[in-house]
C-alpha positions in Angstrom: -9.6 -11.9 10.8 -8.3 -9.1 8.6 -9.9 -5.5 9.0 -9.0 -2.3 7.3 -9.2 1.1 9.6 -9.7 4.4 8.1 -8.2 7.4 9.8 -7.1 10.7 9.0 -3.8 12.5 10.6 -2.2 15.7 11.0 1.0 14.9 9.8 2.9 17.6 11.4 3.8 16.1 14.8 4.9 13.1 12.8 8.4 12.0 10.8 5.8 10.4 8.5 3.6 6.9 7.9 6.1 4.6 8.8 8.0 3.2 11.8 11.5 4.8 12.4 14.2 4.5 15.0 14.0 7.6 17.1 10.8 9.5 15.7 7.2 9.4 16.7 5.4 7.9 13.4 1.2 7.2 12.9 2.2 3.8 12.0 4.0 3.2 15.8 1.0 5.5 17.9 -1.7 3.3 15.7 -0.2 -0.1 16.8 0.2 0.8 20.3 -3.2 1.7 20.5 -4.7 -0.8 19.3 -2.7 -3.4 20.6 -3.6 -2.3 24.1 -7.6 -2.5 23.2 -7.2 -5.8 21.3 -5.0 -7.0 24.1 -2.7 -8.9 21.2 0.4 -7.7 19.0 -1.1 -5.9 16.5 0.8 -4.7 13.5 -0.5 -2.6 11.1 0.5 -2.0 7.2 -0.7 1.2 5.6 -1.9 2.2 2.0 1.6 3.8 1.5 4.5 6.3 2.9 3.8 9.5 3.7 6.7 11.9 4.2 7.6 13.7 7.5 4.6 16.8 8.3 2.1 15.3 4.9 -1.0 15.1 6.3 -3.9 12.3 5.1 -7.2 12.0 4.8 -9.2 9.1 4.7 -6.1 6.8 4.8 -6.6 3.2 4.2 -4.5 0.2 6.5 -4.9 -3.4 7.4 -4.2 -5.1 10.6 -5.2 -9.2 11.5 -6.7 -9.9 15.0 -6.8 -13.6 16.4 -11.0 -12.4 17.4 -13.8 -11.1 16.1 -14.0 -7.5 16.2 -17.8 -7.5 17.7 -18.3 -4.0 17.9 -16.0 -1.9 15.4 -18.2 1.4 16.6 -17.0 0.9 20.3 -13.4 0.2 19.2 -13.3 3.1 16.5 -14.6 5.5 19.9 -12.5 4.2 22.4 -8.9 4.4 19.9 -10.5 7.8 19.2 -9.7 8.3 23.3 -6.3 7.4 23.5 -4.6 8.3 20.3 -2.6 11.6 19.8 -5.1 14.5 19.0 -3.8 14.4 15.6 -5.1 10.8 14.8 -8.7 10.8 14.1 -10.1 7.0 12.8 -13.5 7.5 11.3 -14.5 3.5 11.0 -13.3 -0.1 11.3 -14.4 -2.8 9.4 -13.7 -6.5 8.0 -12.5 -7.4 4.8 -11.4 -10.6 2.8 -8.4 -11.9 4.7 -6.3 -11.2 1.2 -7.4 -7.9 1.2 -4.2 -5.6 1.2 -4.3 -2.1 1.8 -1.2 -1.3 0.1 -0.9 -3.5 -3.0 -4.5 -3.5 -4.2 -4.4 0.5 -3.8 -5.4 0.9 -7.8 -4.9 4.5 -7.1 -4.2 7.4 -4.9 -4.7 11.2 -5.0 -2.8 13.6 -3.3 -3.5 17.7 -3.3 -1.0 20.6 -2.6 -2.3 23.6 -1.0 -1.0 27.4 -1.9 -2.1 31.0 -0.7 -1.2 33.7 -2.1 -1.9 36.6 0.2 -0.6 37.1 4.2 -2.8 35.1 6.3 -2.1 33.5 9.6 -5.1 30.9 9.3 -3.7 29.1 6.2 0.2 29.5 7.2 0.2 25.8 9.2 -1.4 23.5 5.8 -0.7 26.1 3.0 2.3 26.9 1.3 2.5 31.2 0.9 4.1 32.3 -2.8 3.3 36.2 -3.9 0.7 36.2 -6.9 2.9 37.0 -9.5 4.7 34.1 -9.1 1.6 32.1 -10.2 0.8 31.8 -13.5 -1.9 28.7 -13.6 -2.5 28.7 -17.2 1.3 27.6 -17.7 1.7 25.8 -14.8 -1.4 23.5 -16.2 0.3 23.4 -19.8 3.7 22.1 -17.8 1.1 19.5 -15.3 0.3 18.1 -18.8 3.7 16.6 -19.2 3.5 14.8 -16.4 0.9 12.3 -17.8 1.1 9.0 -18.6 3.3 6.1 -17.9 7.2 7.0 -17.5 9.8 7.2 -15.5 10.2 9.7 -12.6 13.6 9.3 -11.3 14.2 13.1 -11.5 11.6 13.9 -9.1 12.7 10.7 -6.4 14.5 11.3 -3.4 18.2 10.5 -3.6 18.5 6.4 -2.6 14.9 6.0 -2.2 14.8 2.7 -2.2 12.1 2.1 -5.0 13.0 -1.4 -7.6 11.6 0.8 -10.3 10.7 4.4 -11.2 8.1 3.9 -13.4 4.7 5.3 -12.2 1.7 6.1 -14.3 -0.3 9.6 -13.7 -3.7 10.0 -14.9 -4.5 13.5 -13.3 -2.6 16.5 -12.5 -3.9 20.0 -12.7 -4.1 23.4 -10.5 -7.7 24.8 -9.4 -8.2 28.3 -8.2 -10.6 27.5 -5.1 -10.8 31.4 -4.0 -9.9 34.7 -4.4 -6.3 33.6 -3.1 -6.3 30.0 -3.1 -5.0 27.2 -5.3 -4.8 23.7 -5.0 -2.8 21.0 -7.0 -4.3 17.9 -7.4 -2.5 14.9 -8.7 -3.3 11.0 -9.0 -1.6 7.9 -10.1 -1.1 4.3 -9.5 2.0 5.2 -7.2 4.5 7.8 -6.1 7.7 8.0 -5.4 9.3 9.8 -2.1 9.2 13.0 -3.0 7.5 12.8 -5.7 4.7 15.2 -5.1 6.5 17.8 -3.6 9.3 17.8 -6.1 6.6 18.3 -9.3 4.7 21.1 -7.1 8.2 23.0 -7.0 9.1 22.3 -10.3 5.8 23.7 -11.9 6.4 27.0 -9.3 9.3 27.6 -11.1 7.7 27.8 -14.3 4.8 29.8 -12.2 7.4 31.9 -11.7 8.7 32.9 -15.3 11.9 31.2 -14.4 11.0 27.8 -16.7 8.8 27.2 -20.0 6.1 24.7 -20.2 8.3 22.0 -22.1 11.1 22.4 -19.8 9.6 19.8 -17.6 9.5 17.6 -20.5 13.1 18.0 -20.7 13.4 17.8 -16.6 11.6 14.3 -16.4 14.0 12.8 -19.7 17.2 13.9 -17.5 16.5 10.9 -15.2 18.6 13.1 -12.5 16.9 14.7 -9.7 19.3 17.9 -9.5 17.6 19.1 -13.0 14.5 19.7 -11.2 12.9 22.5 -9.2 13.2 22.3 -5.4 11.0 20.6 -3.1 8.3 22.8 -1.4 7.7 21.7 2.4 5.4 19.0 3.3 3.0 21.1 6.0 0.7 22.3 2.4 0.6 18.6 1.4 -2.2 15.9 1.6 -2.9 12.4 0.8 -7.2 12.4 0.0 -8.0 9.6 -0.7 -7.0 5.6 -1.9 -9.0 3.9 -4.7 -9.2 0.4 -4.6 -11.2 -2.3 -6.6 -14.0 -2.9 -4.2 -16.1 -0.8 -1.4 -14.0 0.4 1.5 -16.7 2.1 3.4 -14.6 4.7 4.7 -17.5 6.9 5.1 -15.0 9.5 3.9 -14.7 12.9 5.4 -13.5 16.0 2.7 -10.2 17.9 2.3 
């Protein structure tokens, strides 16, 4: 029986998603968990990477059981119990056993958080840059080059891994959402490592006055990740939400 789990975590006491050889992941605390309810190997594949200290929000992943799952409300509460304080899973429930939470992800939107005065509330999730280094109306004219289908090699972490480069972004804009608060909000079909992070520094530096508009134009036809902006850390970034072509039922919670 397949069923897909959707949690939310604090990504901060984590090295990311994914399994790795000395580091605590949310993959590794997930499987151990519910392994020890299910009382079988579980192992569980996720909607996609996060880096080390992103944070996610109604995340998406798969795991098989040999049983039925005949209360997924008892489960959710008791994995709820025994997980790190910085896993939360909001429901369980059973899909089509070729359901796939990573490759029939259509989509997946991810939003970078920025203050712009001194406060010691927004310091842990929220990245602090002085106002004048924020000029939205260019740094929405230089999003604007980001859409569409091409390749973003020159925002990809050196040897990520990935066979191709090619992505295709259908949103990507800044918000004001107070008197000192802005949020980036981008979604495509898929991102590279990095990605994110890399196009939220590059579109500072044009914020800044120290790039024009077209220059990331010119930054993505480099193909070369040195000739863009540096990336900005990963505590201000989250992963909100995974489209996919039918009804999860995530009962979603908002970021």
């Amino acid at each position: 029986m397949r069923y897909f789990i959707c949690l939310s975590y604090n990504g901060s006491a984590f090295c990311g998603w994914q399994i790795q050889e000395n580091a605590n992941s949310v993959q590794e605390e997930l499987q151990k968990a519910l392994s020890t309810l299910i009382k079988e190997p579980v192992a569980v594949t996720g909607a996609g990477r996060t880096d080390s200290g992103v944070h996610a929000v109604n995340y998406i992943a798969h795991f098989d059981s040999q049983s039925v799952i005949q209360d997924a409300a008892y489960l959710t509460y008791k994995l709820n119990a025994i997980l790190p304080k910085e896993i939360a899973v909001h429901n369980i429930f059973q899909v089509h056993d070729s359901a796939h939470a990573r490759f029939d992800a259509v989509s997946r939107t991810y939003k970078y958080y920025v203050h712009t005065n001194k406060d010691p509330f927004e310091s842990g999730f929220s990245l602090h840059v002085r106002s004048d280094k924020m000029d939205i109306a260019k740094m929405n004219e230089a999003a604007r080059h980001f859409l569409g289908e091409q390749d973003f090699s020159s925002l990809e972490k050196v040897n990520g891994g990935n066979k191709t480069s090619i992505c295709t972004v259908t949103h990507a804009a800044w918000e004001q959402a107070g008197e000192h608060k802005y949020i980036f909000t981008v979604t495509a079909n898929r991102f590279l490592r990095n990605m994110v992070r890399a196009m939220v520094g590059s579109l500072l530096e044009v914020g800044a006055g120290k790039r024009e508009p077209s220059w990331i134009k010119e930054m993505l036809a480099a193909k070369n990740r040195c000739s863009a902006g540096q990336s900005v850390p990963g505590k201000a970034l989250f992963l909100v939400e995974v489209k996919y072509p039918y009804p999860t039922n995530c009962n979603p919670i908002e970021k």
